[in-house]
Backbone as a chain_set.jsonl record, in Angstrom:
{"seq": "XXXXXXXXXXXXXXXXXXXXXXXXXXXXXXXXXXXXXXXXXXXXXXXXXXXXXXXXXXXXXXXXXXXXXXXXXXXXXXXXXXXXXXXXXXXXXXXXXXXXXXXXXXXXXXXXXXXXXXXXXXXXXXXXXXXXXXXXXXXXXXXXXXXXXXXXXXXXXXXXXXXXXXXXXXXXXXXXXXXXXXXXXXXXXXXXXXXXXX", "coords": {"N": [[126.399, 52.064, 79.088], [124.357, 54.647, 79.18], [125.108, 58.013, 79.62], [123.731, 60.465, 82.191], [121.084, 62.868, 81.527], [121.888, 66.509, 81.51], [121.256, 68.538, 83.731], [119.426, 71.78, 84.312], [120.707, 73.346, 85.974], [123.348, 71.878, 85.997], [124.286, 72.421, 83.411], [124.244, 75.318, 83.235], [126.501, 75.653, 85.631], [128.195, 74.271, 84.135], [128.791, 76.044, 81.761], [129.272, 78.579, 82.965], [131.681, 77.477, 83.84], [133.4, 77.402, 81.604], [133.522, 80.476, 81.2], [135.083, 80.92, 82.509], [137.678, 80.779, 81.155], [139.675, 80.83, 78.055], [138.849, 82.165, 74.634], [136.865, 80.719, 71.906], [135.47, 78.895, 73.526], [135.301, 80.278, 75.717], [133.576, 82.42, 74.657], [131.037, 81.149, 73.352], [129.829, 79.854, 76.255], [129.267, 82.265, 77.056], [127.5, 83.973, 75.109], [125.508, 81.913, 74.879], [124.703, 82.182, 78.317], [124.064, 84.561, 78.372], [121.839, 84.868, 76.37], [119.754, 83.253, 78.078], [119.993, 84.759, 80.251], [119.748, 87.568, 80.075], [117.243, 88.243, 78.907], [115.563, 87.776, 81.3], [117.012, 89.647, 83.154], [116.873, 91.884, 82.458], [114.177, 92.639, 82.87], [113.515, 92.412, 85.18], [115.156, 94.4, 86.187], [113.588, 96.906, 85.395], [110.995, 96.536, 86.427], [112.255, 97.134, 89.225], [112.553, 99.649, 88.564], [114.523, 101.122, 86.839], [114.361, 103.028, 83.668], [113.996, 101.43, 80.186], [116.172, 101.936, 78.528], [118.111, 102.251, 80.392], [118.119, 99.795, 81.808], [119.104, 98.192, 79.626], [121.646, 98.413, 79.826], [122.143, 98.288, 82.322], [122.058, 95.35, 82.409], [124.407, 94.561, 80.534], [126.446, 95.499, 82.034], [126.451, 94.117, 84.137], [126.865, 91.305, 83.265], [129.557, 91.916, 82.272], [130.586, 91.629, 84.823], [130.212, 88.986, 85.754], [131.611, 87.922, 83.944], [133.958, 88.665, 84.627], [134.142, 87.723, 87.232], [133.998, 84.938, 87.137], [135.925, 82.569, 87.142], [136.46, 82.752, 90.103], [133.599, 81.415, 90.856], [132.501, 79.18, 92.9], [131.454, 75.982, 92.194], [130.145, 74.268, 93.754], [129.255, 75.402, 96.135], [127.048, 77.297, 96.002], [124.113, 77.368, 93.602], [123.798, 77.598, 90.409], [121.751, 79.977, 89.233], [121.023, 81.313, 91.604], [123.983, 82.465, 92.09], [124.18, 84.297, 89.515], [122.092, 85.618, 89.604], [122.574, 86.823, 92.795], [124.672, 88.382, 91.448], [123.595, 90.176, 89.701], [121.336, 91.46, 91.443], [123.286, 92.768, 93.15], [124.659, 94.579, 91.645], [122.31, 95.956, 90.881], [121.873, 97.086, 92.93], [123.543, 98.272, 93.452], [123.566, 100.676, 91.658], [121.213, 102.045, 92.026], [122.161, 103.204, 94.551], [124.083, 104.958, 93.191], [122.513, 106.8, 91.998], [120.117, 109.145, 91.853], [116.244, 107.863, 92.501], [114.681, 107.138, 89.579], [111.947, 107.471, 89.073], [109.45, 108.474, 91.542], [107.683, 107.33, 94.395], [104.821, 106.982, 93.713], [104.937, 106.729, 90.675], [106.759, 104.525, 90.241], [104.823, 103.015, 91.679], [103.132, 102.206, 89.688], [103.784, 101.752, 87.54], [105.391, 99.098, 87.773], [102.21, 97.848, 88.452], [101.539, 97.943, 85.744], [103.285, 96.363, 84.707], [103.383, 94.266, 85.973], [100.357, 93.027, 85.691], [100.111, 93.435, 82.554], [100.852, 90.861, 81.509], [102.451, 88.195, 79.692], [100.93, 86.257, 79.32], [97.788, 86.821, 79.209], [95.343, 86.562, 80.825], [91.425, 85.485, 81.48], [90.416, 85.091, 84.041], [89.001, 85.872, 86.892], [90.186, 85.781, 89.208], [92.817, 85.189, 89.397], [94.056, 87.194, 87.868], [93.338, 89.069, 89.88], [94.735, 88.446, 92.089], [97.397, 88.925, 90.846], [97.255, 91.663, 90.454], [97.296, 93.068, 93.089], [99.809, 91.2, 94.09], [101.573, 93.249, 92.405], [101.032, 95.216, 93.766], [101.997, 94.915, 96.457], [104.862, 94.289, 95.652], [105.679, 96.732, 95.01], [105.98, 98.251, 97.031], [107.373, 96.476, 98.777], [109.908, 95.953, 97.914], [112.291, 94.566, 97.572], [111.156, 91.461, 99.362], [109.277, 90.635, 97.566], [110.607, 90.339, 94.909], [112.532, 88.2, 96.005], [110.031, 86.212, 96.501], [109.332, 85.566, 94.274], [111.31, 84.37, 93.092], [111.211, 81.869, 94.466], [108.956, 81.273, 93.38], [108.441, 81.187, 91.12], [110.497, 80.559, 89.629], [111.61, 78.219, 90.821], [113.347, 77.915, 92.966], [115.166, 77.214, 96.598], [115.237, 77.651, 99.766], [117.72, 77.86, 100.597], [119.069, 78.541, 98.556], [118.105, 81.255, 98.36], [119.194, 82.16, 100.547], [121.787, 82.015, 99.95], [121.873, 84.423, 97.889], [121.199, 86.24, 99.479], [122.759, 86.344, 101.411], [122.432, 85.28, 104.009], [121.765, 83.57, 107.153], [120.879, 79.762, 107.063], [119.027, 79.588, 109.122], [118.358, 82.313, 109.387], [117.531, 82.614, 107.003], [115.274, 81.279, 107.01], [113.66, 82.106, 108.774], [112.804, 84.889, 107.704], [111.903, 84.468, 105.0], [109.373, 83.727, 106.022], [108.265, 85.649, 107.107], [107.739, 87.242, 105.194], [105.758, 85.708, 103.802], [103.729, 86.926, 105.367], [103.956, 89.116, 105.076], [102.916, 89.41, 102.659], [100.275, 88.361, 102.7], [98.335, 90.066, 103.797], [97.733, 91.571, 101.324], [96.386, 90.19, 99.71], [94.364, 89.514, 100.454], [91.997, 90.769, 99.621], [91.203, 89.732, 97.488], [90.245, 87.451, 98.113], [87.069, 86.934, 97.63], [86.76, 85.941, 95.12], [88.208, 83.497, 95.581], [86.389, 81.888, 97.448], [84.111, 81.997, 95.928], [85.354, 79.764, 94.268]], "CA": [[125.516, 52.789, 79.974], [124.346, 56.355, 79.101], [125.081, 59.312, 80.423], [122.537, 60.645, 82.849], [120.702, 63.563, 80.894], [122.471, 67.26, 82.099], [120.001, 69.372, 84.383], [119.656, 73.309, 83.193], [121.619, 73.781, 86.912], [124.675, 71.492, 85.478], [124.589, 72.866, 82.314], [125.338, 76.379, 83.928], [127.643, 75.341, 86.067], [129.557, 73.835, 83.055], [128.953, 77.657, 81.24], [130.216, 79.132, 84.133], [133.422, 76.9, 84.508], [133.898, 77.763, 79.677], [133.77, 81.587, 81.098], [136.789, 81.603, 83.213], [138.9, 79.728, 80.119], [139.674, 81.622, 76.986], [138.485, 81.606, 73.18], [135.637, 80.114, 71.455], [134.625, 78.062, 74.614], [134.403, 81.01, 76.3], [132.459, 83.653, 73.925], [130.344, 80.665, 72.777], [129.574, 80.167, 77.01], [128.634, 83.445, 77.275], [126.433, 84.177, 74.148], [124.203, 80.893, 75.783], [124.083, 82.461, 79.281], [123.509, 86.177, 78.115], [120.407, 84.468, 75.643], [119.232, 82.755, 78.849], [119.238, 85.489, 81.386], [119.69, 89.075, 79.899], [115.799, 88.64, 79.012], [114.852, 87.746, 82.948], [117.444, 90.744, 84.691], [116.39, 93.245, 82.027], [112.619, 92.71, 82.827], [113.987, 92.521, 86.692], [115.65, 95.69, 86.402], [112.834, 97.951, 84.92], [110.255, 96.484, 87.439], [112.817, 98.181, 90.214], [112.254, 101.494, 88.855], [115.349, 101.847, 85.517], [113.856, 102.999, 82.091], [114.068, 100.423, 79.557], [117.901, 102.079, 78.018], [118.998, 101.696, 82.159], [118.188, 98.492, 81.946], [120.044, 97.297, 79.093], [123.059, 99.221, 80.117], [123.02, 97.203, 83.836], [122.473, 93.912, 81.899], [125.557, 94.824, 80.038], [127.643, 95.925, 83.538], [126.602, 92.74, 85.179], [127.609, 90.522, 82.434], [130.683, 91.962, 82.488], [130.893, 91.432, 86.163], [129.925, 87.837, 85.768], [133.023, 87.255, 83.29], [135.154, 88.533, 85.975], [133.865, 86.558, 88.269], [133.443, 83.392, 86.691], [137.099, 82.194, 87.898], [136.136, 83.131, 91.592], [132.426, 80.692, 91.133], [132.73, 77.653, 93.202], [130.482, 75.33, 92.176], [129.585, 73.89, 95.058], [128.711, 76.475, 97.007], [125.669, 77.971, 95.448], [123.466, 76.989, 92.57], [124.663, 78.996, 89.009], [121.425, 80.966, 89.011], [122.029, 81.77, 92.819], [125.33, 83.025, 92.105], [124.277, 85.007, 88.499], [121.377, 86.416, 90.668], [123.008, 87.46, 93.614], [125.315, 89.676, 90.956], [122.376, 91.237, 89.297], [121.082, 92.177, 92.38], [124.253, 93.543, 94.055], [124.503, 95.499, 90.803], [120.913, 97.348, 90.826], [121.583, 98.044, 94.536], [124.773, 99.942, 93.314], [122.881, 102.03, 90.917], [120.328, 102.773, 93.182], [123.012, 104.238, 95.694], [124.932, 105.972, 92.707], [121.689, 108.071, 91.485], [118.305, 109.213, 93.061], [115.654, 107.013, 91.843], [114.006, 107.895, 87.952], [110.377, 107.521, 89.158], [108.957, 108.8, 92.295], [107.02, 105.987, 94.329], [103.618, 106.381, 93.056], [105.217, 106.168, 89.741], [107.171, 103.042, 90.31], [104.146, 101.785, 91.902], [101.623, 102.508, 88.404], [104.392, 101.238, 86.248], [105.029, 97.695, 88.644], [101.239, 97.246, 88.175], [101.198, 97.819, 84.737], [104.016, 95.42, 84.087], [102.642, 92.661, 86.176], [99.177, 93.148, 84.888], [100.826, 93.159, 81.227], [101.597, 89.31, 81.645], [102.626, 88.037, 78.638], [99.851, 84.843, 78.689], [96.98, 87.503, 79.944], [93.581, 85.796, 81.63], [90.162, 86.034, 82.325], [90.493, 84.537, 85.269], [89.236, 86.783, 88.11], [91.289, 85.032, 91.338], [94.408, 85.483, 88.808], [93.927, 88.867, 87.869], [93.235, 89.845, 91.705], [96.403, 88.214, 92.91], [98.456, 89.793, 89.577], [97.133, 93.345, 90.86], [97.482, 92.594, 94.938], [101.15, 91.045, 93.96], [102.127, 94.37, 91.916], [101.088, 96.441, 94.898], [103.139, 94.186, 97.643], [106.197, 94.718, 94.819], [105.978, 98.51, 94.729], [105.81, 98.778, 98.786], [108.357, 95.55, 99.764], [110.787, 95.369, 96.557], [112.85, 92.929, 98.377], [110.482, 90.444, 99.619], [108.503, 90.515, 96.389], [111.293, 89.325, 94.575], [112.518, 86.618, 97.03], [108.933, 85.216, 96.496], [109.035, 85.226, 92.912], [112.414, 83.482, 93.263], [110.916, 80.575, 95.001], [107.48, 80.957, 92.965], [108.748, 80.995, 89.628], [112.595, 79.768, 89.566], [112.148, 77.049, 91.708], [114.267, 78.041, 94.139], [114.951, 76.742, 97.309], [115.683, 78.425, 100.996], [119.483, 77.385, 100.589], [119.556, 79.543, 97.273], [117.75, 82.612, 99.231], [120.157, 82.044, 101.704], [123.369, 82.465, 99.382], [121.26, 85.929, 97.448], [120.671, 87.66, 100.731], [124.11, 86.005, 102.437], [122.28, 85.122, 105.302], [122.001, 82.096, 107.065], [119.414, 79.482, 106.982], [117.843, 80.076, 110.296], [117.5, 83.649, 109.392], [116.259, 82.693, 106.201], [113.947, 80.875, 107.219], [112.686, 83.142, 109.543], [112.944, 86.38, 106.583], [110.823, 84.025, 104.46], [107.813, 83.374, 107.007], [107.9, 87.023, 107.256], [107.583, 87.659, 103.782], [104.674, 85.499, 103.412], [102.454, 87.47, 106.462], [103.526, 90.219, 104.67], [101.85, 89.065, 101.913], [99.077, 87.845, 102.726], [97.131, 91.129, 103.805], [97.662, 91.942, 99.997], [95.757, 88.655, 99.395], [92.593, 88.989, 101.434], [91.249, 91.659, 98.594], [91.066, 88.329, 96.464], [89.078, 86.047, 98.989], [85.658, 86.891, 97.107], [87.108, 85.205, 93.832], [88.687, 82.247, 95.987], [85.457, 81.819, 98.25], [83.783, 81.825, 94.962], [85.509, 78.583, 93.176]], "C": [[125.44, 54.243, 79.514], [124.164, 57.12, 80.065], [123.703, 59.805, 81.169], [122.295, 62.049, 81.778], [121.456, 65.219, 82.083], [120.648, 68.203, 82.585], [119.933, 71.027, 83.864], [121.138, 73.668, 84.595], [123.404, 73.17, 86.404], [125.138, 71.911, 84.303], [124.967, 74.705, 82.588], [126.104, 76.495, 84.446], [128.387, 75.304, 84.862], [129.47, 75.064, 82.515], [129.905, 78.269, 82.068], [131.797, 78.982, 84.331], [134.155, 77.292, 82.765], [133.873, 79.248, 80.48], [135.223, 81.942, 81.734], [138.343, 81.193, 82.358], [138.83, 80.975, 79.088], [139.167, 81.289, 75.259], [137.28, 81.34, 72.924], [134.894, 79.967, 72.764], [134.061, 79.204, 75.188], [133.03, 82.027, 76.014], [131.441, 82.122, 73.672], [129.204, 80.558, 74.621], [128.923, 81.538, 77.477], [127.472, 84.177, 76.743], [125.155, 83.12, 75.075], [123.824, 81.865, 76.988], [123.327, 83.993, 79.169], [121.718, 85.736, 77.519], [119.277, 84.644, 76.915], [118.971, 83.337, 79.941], [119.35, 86.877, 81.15], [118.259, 89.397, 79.845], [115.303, 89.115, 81.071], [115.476, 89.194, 83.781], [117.025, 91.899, 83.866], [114.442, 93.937, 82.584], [112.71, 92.814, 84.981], [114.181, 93.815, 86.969], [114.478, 96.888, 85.946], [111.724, 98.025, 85.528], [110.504, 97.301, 88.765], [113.159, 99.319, 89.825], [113.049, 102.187, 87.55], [114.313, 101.791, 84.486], [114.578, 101.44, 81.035], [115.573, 100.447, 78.634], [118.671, 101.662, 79.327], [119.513, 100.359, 82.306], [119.402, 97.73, 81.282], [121.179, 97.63, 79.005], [123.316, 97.901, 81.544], [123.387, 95.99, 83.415], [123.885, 93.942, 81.614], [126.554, 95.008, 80.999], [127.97, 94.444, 84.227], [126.775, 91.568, 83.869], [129.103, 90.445, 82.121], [131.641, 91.598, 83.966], [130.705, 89.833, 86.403], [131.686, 87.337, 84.927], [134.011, 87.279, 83.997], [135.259, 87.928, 87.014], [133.817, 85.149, 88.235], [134.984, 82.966, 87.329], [136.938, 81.903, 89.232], [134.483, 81.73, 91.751], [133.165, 78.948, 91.754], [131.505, 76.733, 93.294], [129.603, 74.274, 93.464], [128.987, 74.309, 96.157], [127.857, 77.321, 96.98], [125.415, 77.171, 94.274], [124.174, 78.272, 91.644], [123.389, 79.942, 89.174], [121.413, 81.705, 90.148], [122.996, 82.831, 92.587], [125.072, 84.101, 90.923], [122.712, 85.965, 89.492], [121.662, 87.349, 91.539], [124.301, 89.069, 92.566], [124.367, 90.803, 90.496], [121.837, 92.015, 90.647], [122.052, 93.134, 93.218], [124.461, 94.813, 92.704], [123.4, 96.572, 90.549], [121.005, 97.622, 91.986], [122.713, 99.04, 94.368], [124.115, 100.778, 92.68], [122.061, 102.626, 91.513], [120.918, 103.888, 93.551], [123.689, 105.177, 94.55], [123.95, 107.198, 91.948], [120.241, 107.982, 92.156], [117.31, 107.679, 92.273], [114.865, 107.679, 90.762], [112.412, 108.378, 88.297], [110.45, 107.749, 90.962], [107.742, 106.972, 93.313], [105.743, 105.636, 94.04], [104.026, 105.961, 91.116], [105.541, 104.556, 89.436], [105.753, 102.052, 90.619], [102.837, 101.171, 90.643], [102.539, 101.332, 87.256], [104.845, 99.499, 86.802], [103.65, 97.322, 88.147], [101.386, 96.762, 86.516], [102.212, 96.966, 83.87], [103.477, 93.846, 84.511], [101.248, 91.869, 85.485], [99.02, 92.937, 83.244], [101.121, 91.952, 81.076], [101.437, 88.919, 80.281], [100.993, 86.492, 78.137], [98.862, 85.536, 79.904], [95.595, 86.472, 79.987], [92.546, 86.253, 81.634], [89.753, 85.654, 83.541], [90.631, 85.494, 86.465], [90.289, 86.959, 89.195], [92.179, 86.005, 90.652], [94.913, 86.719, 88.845], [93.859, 90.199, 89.532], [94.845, 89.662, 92.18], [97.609, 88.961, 91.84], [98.224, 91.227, 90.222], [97.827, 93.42, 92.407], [99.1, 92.419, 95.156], [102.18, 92.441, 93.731], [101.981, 95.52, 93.192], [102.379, 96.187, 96.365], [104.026, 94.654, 96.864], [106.141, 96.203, 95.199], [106.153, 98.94, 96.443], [106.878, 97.796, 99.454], [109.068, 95.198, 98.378], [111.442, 93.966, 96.889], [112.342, 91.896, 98.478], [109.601, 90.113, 98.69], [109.319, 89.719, 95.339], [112.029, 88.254, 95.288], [111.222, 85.849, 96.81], [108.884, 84.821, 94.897], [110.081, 84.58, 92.553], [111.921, 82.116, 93.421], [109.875, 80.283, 93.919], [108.038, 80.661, 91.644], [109.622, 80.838, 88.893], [112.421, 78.428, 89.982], [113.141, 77.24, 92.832], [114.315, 77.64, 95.972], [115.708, 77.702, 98.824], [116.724, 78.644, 100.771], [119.857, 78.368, 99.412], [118.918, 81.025, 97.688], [118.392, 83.464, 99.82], [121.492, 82.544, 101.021], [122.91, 83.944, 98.528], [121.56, 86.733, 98.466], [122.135, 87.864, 101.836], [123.642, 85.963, 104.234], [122.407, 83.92, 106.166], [121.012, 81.116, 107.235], [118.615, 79.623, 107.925], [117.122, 81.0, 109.725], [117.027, 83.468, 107.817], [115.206, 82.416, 106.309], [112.631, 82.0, 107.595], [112.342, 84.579, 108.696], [111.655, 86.069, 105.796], [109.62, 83.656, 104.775], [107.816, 84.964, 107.243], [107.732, 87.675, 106.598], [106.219, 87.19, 102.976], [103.554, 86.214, 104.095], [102.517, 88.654, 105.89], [103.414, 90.822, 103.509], [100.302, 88.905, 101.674], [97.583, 88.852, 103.298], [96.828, 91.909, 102.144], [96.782, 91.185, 99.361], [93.759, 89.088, 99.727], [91.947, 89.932, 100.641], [90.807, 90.6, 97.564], [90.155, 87.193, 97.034], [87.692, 85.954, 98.553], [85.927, 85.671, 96.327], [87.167, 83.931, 94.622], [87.768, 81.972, 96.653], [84.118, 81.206, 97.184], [84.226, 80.162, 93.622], [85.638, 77.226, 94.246]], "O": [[126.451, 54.945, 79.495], [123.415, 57.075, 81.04], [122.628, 59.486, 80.662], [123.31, 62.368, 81.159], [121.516, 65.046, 83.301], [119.55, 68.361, 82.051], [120.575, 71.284, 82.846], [122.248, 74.102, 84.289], [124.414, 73.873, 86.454], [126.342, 71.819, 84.066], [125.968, 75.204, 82.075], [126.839, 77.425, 84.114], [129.158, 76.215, 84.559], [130.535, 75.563, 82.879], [131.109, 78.421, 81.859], [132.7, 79.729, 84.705], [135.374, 77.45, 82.706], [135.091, 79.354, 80.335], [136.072, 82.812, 81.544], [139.523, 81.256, 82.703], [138.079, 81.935, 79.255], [139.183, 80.137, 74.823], [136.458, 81.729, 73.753], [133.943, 80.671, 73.102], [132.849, 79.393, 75.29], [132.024, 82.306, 76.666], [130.594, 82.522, 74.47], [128.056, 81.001, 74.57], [128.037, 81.585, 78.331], [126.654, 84.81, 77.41], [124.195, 83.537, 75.724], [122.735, 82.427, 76.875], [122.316, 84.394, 79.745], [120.679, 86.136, 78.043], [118.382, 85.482, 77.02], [118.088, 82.938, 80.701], [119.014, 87.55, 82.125], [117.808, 90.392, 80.411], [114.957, 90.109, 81.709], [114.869, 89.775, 84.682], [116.796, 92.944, 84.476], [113.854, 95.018, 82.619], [111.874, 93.299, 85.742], [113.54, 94.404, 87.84], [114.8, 97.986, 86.4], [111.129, 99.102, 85.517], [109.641, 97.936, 89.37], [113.92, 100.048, 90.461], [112.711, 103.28, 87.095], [113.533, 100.85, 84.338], [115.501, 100.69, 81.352], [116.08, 99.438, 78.143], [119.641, 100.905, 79.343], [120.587, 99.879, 82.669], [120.276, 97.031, 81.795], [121.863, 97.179, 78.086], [124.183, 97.043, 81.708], [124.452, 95.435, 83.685], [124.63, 93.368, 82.408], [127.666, 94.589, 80.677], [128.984, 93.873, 84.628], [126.62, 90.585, 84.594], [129.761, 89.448, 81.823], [132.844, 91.393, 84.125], [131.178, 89.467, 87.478], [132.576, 86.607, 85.364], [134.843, 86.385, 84.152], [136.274, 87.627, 87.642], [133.626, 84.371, 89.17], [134.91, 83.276, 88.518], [137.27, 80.777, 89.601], [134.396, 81.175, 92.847], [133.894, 78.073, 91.287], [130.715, 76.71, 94.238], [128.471, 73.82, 93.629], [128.324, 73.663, 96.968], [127.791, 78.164, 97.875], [126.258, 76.369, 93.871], [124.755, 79.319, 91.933], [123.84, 81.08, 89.307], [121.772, 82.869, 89.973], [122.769, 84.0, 92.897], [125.77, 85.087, 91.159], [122.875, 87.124, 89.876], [121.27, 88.509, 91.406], [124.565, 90.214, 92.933], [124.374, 91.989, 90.825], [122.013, 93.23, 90.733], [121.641, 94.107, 93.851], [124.365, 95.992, 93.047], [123.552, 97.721, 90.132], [120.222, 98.492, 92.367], [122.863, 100.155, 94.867], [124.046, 101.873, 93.237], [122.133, 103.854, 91.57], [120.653, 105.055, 93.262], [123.895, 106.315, 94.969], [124.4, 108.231, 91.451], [119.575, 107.114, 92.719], [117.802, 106.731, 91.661], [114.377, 108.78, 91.016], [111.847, 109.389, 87.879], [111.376, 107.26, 91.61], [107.314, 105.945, 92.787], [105.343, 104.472, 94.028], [103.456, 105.079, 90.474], [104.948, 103.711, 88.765], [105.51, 100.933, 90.168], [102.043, 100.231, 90.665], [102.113, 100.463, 86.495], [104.501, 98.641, 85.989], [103.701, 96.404, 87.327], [101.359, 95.601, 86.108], [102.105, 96.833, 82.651], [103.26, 92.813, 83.877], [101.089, 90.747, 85.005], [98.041, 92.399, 82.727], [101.968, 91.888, 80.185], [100.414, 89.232, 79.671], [100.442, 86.095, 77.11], [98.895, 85.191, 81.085], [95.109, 85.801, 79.077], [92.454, 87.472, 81.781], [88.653, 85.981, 83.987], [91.676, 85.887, 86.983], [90.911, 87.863, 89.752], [92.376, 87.175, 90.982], [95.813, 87.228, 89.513], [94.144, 91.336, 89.908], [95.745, 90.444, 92.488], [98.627, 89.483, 92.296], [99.239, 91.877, 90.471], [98.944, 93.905, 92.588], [99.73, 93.079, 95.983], [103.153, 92.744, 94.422], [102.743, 96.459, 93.421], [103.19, 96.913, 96.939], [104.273, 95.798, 97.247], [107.05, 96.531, 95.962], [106.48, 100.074, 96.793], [107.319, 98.117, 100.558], [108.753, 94.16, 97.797], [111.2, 92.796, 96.589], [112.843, 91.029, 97.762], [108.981, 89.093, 98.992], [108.909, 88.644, 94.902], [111.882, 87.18, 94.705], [111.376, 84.638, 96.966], [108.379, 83.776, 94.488], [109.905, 84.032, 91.465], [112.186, 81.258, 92.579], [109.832, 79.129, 93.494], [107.888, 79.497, 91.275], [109.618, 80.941, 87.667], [113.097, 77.532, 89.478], [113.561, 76.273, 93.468], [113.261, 77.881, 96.56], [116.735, 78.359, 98.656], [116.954, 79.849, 100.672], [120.953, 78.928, 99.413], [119.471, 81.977, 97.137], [118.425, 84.694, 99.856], [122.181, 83.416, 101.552], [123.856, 84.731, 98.558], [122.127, 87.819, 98.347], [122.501, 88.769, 102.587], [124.204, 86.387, 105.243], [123.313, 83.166, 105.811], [119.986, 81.648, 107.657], [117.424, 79.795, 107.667], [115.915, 80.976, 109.482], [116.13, 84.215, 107.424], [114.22, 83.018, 105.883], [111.558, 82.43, 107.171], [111.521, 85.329, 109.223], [110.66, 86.791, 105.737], [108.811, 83.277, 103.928], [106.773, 85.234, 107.838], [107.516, 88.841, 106.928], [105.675, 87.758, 102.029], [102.451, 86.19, 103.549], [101.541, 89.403, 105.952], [103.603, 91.991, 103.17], [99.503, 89.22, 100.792], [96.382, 88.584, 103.265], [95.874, 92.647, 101.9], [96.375, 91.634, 98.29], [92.609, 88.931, 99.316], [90.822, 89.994, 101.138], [89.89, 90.915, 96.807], [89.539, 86.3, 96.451], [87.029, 85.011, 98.983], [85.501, 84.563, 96.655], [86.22, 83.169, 94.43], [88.341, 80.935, 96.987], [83.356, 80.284, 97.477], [83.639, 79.743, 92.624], [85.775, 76.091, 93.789]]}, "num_chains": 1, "name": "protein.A"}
């Protein structure tokens, strides 16, 4: 009988469980997960406001904070990107608090557009382009709830993994995340020509 095929979630887990061991296993564990998410928290981190050296300085903090932690991960109790998430984030909320912010908020909010708008597989697709601009403006005005949606939208992520990010509990996620979409969706209605239109 063969093995069932490993999911990307079991295959971090198992990374996770080579970081808290020593040697090869572990540096070889680590090189994989660094590959696999230094791109996503560096491009995370420079959207919330660090220059592009900031960035790859936090990556570098919270990687180190992940190795120390990896011992402490109980697999069962969150998903691995959950748990490598929730560090990144507790890490750019320390830097925050330990220096003013680099950009001002019309800055942050020019340089947000012009990263979302920058999409690496760019469109001509009006709607798209509306909701890419509309999105970048919600980001620059609700940091928080902008990424929580792009969690769910473009991770896959599920309430229960929201829920272990924010440490809340699922009621109140629930209820965080229906309040995240209404306050969305006046960002939206600048786009209803396009969508009215197809």
């Amino acid at each position: 009988m063969n093995p069932l095929p490993l999911t990307n979630a079991d295959e971090e887990r198992f990374l996770i469980q080579r970081l808290a061991r020593s040697g090869s296993q572990r540096e070889h564990a680590a090189a994989q997960l660094f590959a696999r998410y230094a791109p996503l928290f560096h491009r995370h981190f420079q959207r919330h406001g660090l220059r592009p050296a900031e960035a790859e300085e936090l990556v570098q903090e919270v990687f180190i904070l992940i190795l120390r932690g990896a011992s402490n991960y109980q697999a069962g109790a969150a998903p691995p990107s959950a748990w490598l998430w929730m560090i990144a984030r507790n890490a750019l909320i320390s830097r925050h608090r330990r220096k003013e912010p680099v950009v001002d908020d019309e800055q942050a909010y020019t340089l947000a557009l012009e990263r979302l708008v920058a999409d690496p597989e760019p469109t001509d697709d009006e709607l798209a382009d509306c909701v890419r601009r509309q999105f970048a403006r919600f980001a620059a005005e609700h940091g928080e709830r902008a990424e929580v949606l792009e969690h769910i939208a473009w991770h896959g992520w599920k309430p229960q993994d929201v829920a272990t990010l924010l440490g809340r509990s699922p009621g109140a996620t629930r209820e965080y995340l229906s309040q995240c979409r209404k306050a969305l969706r006046p960002y939206l209605e600048a786009c209803r020509e396009w969508l009215e239109e197809t």
